[in-house]
C-alpha positions, 0 to 999 in steps of 0.5 A: 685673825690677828688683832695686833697688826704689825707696826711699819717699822718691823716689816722689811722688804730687806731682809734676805733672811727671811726672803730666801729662807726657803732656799737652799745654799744651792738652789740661791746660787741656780737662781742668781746666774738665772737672774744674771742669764735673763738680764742679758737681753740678748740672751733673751731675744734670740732664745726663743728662736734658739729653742725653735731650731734645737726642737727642730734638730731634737736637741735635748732642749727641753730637759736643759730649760726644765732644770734652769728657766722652768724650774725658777718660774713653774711648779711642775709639768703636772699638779702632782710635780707641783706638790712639793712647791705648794707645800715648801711655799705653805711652810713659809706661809704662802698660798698658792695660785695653780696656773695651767699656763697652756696658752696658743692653742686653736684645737678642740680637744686641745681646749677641752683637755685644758678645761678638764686640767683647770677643774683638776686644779681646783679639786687640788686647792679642795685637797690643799684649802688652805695651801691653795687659796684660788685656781686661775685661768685665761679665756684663751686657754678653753676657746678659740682666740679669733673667736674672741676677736669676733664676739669682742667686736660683735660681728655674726658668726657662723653657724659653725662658730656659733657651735663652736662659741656654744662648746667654750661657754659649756666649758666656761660654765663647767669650771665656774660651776665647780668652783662655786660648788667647792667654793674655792676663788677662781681668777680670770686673767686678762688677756690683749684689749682687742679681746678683753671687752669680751671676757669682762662681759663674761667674767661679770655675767658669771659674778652674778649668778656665782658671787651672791654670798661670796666672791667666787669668779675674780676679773683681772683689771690691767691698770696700764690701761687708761681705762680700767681704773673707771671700768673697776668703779663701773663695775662695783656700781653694777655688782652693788646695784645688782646685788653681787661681791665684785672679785678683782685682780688689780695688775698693771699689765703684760701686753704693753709693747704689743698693744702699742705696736698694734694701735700704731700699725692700724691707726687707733689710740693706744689704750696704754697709759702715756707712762708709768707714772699714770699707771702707777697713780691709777693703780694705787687708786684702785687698790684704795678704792677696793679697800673703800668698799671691803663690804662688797669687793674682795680683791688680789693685788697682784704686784712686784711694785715695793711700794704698791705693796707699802702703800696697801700696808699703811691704809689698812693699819690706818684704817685698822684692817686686820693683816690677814683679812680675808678679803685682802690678798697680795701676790707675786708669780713664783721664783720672782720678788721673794722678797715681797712674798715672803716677808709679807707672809713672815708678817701674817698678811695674805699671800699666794705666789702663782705656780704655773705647770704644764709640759715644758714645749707647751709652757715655752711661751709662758716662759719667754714672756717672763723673761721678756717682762723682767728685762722690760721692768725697770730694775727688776734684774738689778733689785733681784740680784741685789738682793740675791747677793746680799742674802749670799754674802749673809751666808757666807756663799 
């Protein structure tokens, strides 16, 4: 561990030299008129529907997406295409996070095919232990979403669901049971409210069988919701009361049009906060209050917030926590906000970038949601770019 944690002032989020050092002249120039691409929000809106009618008519689509958009955000469409993603961000010092990032699916075979994909990612960060940190995954990806629905609103099933809700908790169980016997941190990303009641009960019912010693099984707590700052608190009472490390990813979310729209449409409150500023409040206090209580959470703070970043740095220099203790974890998603990734790591903190993979029509949706996310951040492009121009004119290029 380092001992000598690094004073505020050598620590910069400026500078591009470090960020994009694991660029080439090439590759930062590919990824600037990326960045100018998705910050045309027209562009964004009319390329999934674009992409749909170019796969109708068998367009060679896919290989011009898989050399722009998929190449700035995914690591591969296998873990092996992924290797060499995982060992550049290693070099500079950042972990990876292997994201199997198939989602919208509804067949069987389909979700035992990503269940069997996800166990496979964890056997990779096994091979890679210290290049790969934690594994993670969606519910939705290993059972069926309106599935969901119904356990999340405790309505009976069938007795064909029944089987079928049985066949998704084998394979819920299958991945945390690997994870556990590897002991290699494995997340669970949130997912729409309407579902998420469902998959806390269940990330929390696997912290207590997997979490004894060590958090094993992390939840991801969107922090855009106005209810997930004492759900945190309520769920650290129950894992000290009961004896078990509480693994949490504090975000703030990646739903929040589409759960506005639906609360509207069906005449319920919305569970988003009244603005960011709320958000921002809570998730700052969620991250003071797992730094609070280091003896029984281990936590992710997955942000491209600057100063959520800043604000973690000065508590724990303030209280004297080594930079890179292991219970402390900072990150970004790849190809976005190298600026935090990479200094951050310069200056011996935790960091793991989330590397999504998966075959380019099927991480389509995982795509144009990035895209849309970026637009509907405010100065997300412009920092972005920025700092991409900035980091260009340094070089001369």
């Amino acid at each position: 561990m380092n001992t000598n944690p690094i004073e505020p002032q050598s620590l910069s989020f400026d500078d591009t030299e470090i960020a994009f050092k694991h660029q080439s002249d090439k590759e930062l120039k590919k990824s600037y008129w990326l960045f100018k691409a998705i910050s045309n929000n027209i562009l964004v809106n009319v390329g999934p529907f674009i992409t749909k009618i170019a796969m109708a008519i068998k367009l060679p689509i896919s290989k011009i997406i898989k050399r722009t958009i998929f190449k700035q955000f995914c690591g591969g469409e296998t873990i092996e295409e992924c290797t060499a993603t995982i060992n550049k961000l290693a070099k500079a010092g950042v972990g990876t996070i292997l994201d199997y990032s198939v989602e919208g699916e509804e067949e069987e075979k389909i979700f035992e095919k990503t269940a069997t994909e996800v166990i496979n990612t964890i056997k990779k960060a096994v091979e890679m232990p210290q290049a790969i940190p934690f594994c993670v995954f969606k519910i939705t990806g290993i059972a069926r979403y309106q599935l969901l629905e119904k356990i999340n609103d405790k309505k009976e099933l069938t007795k064909l669901e029944s089987f079928e809700w049985q066949k998704a908790m084998l394979r819920l169980e299958n991945i945390a049971k690997t994870a556990h016997s590897f002991q290699k941190p494995i997340m669970i990303d949130a997912e729409e409210s309407w579902i998420q009641d469902a998959i806390d009960s269940l990330a929390l019912d696997l912290m207590r069988i997997y979490n004894k010693e060590k958090a094993i099984i992390y939840n991801t707590y969107q922090l855009y919701r106005h209810d997930k700052l004492s759900c945190l608190i309520t769920d650290l009472t129950i894992a000290q009361a009961e004896g078990f490390v509480l693994g949490a990813k504090l975000v703030r979310g990646a739903y929040m049009e589409k759960e506005r729209k639906r609360a509207l449409e069906m005449g319920y409150a919305s569970p988003i906060q009244t603005d960011k500023a709320a958000t921002d409040r809570d998730y700052n206090l969620a991250l003071s209050f797992c730094l609070d209580n280091l003896n029984d959470v281990n936590f992710v703070l997955g942000t491209h917030n600057q100063h959520s970043c800043e604000v973690l740095i000065e508590k724990m220099e303030f209280k004297g926590i080594e930079n890179d203790y292991p219970a402390v974890y900072f990150s970004q998603l790849l190809g976005m906000s190298d600026n935090l990734s990479f200094n951050l790591a310069d200056a011996n903190y935790n960091v793991a970038k989330y590397v999504p993979y998966g075959p380019v029509k099927a991480v389509l949706p995982y795509l144009f949601r990035r895209a849309e996310e970026n637009t509907a951040i405010a100065g997300q492009m412009g920092r972005e770019l920025k700092l991409i121009s900035s980091e260009m004119k340094r070089r001369g290029i």
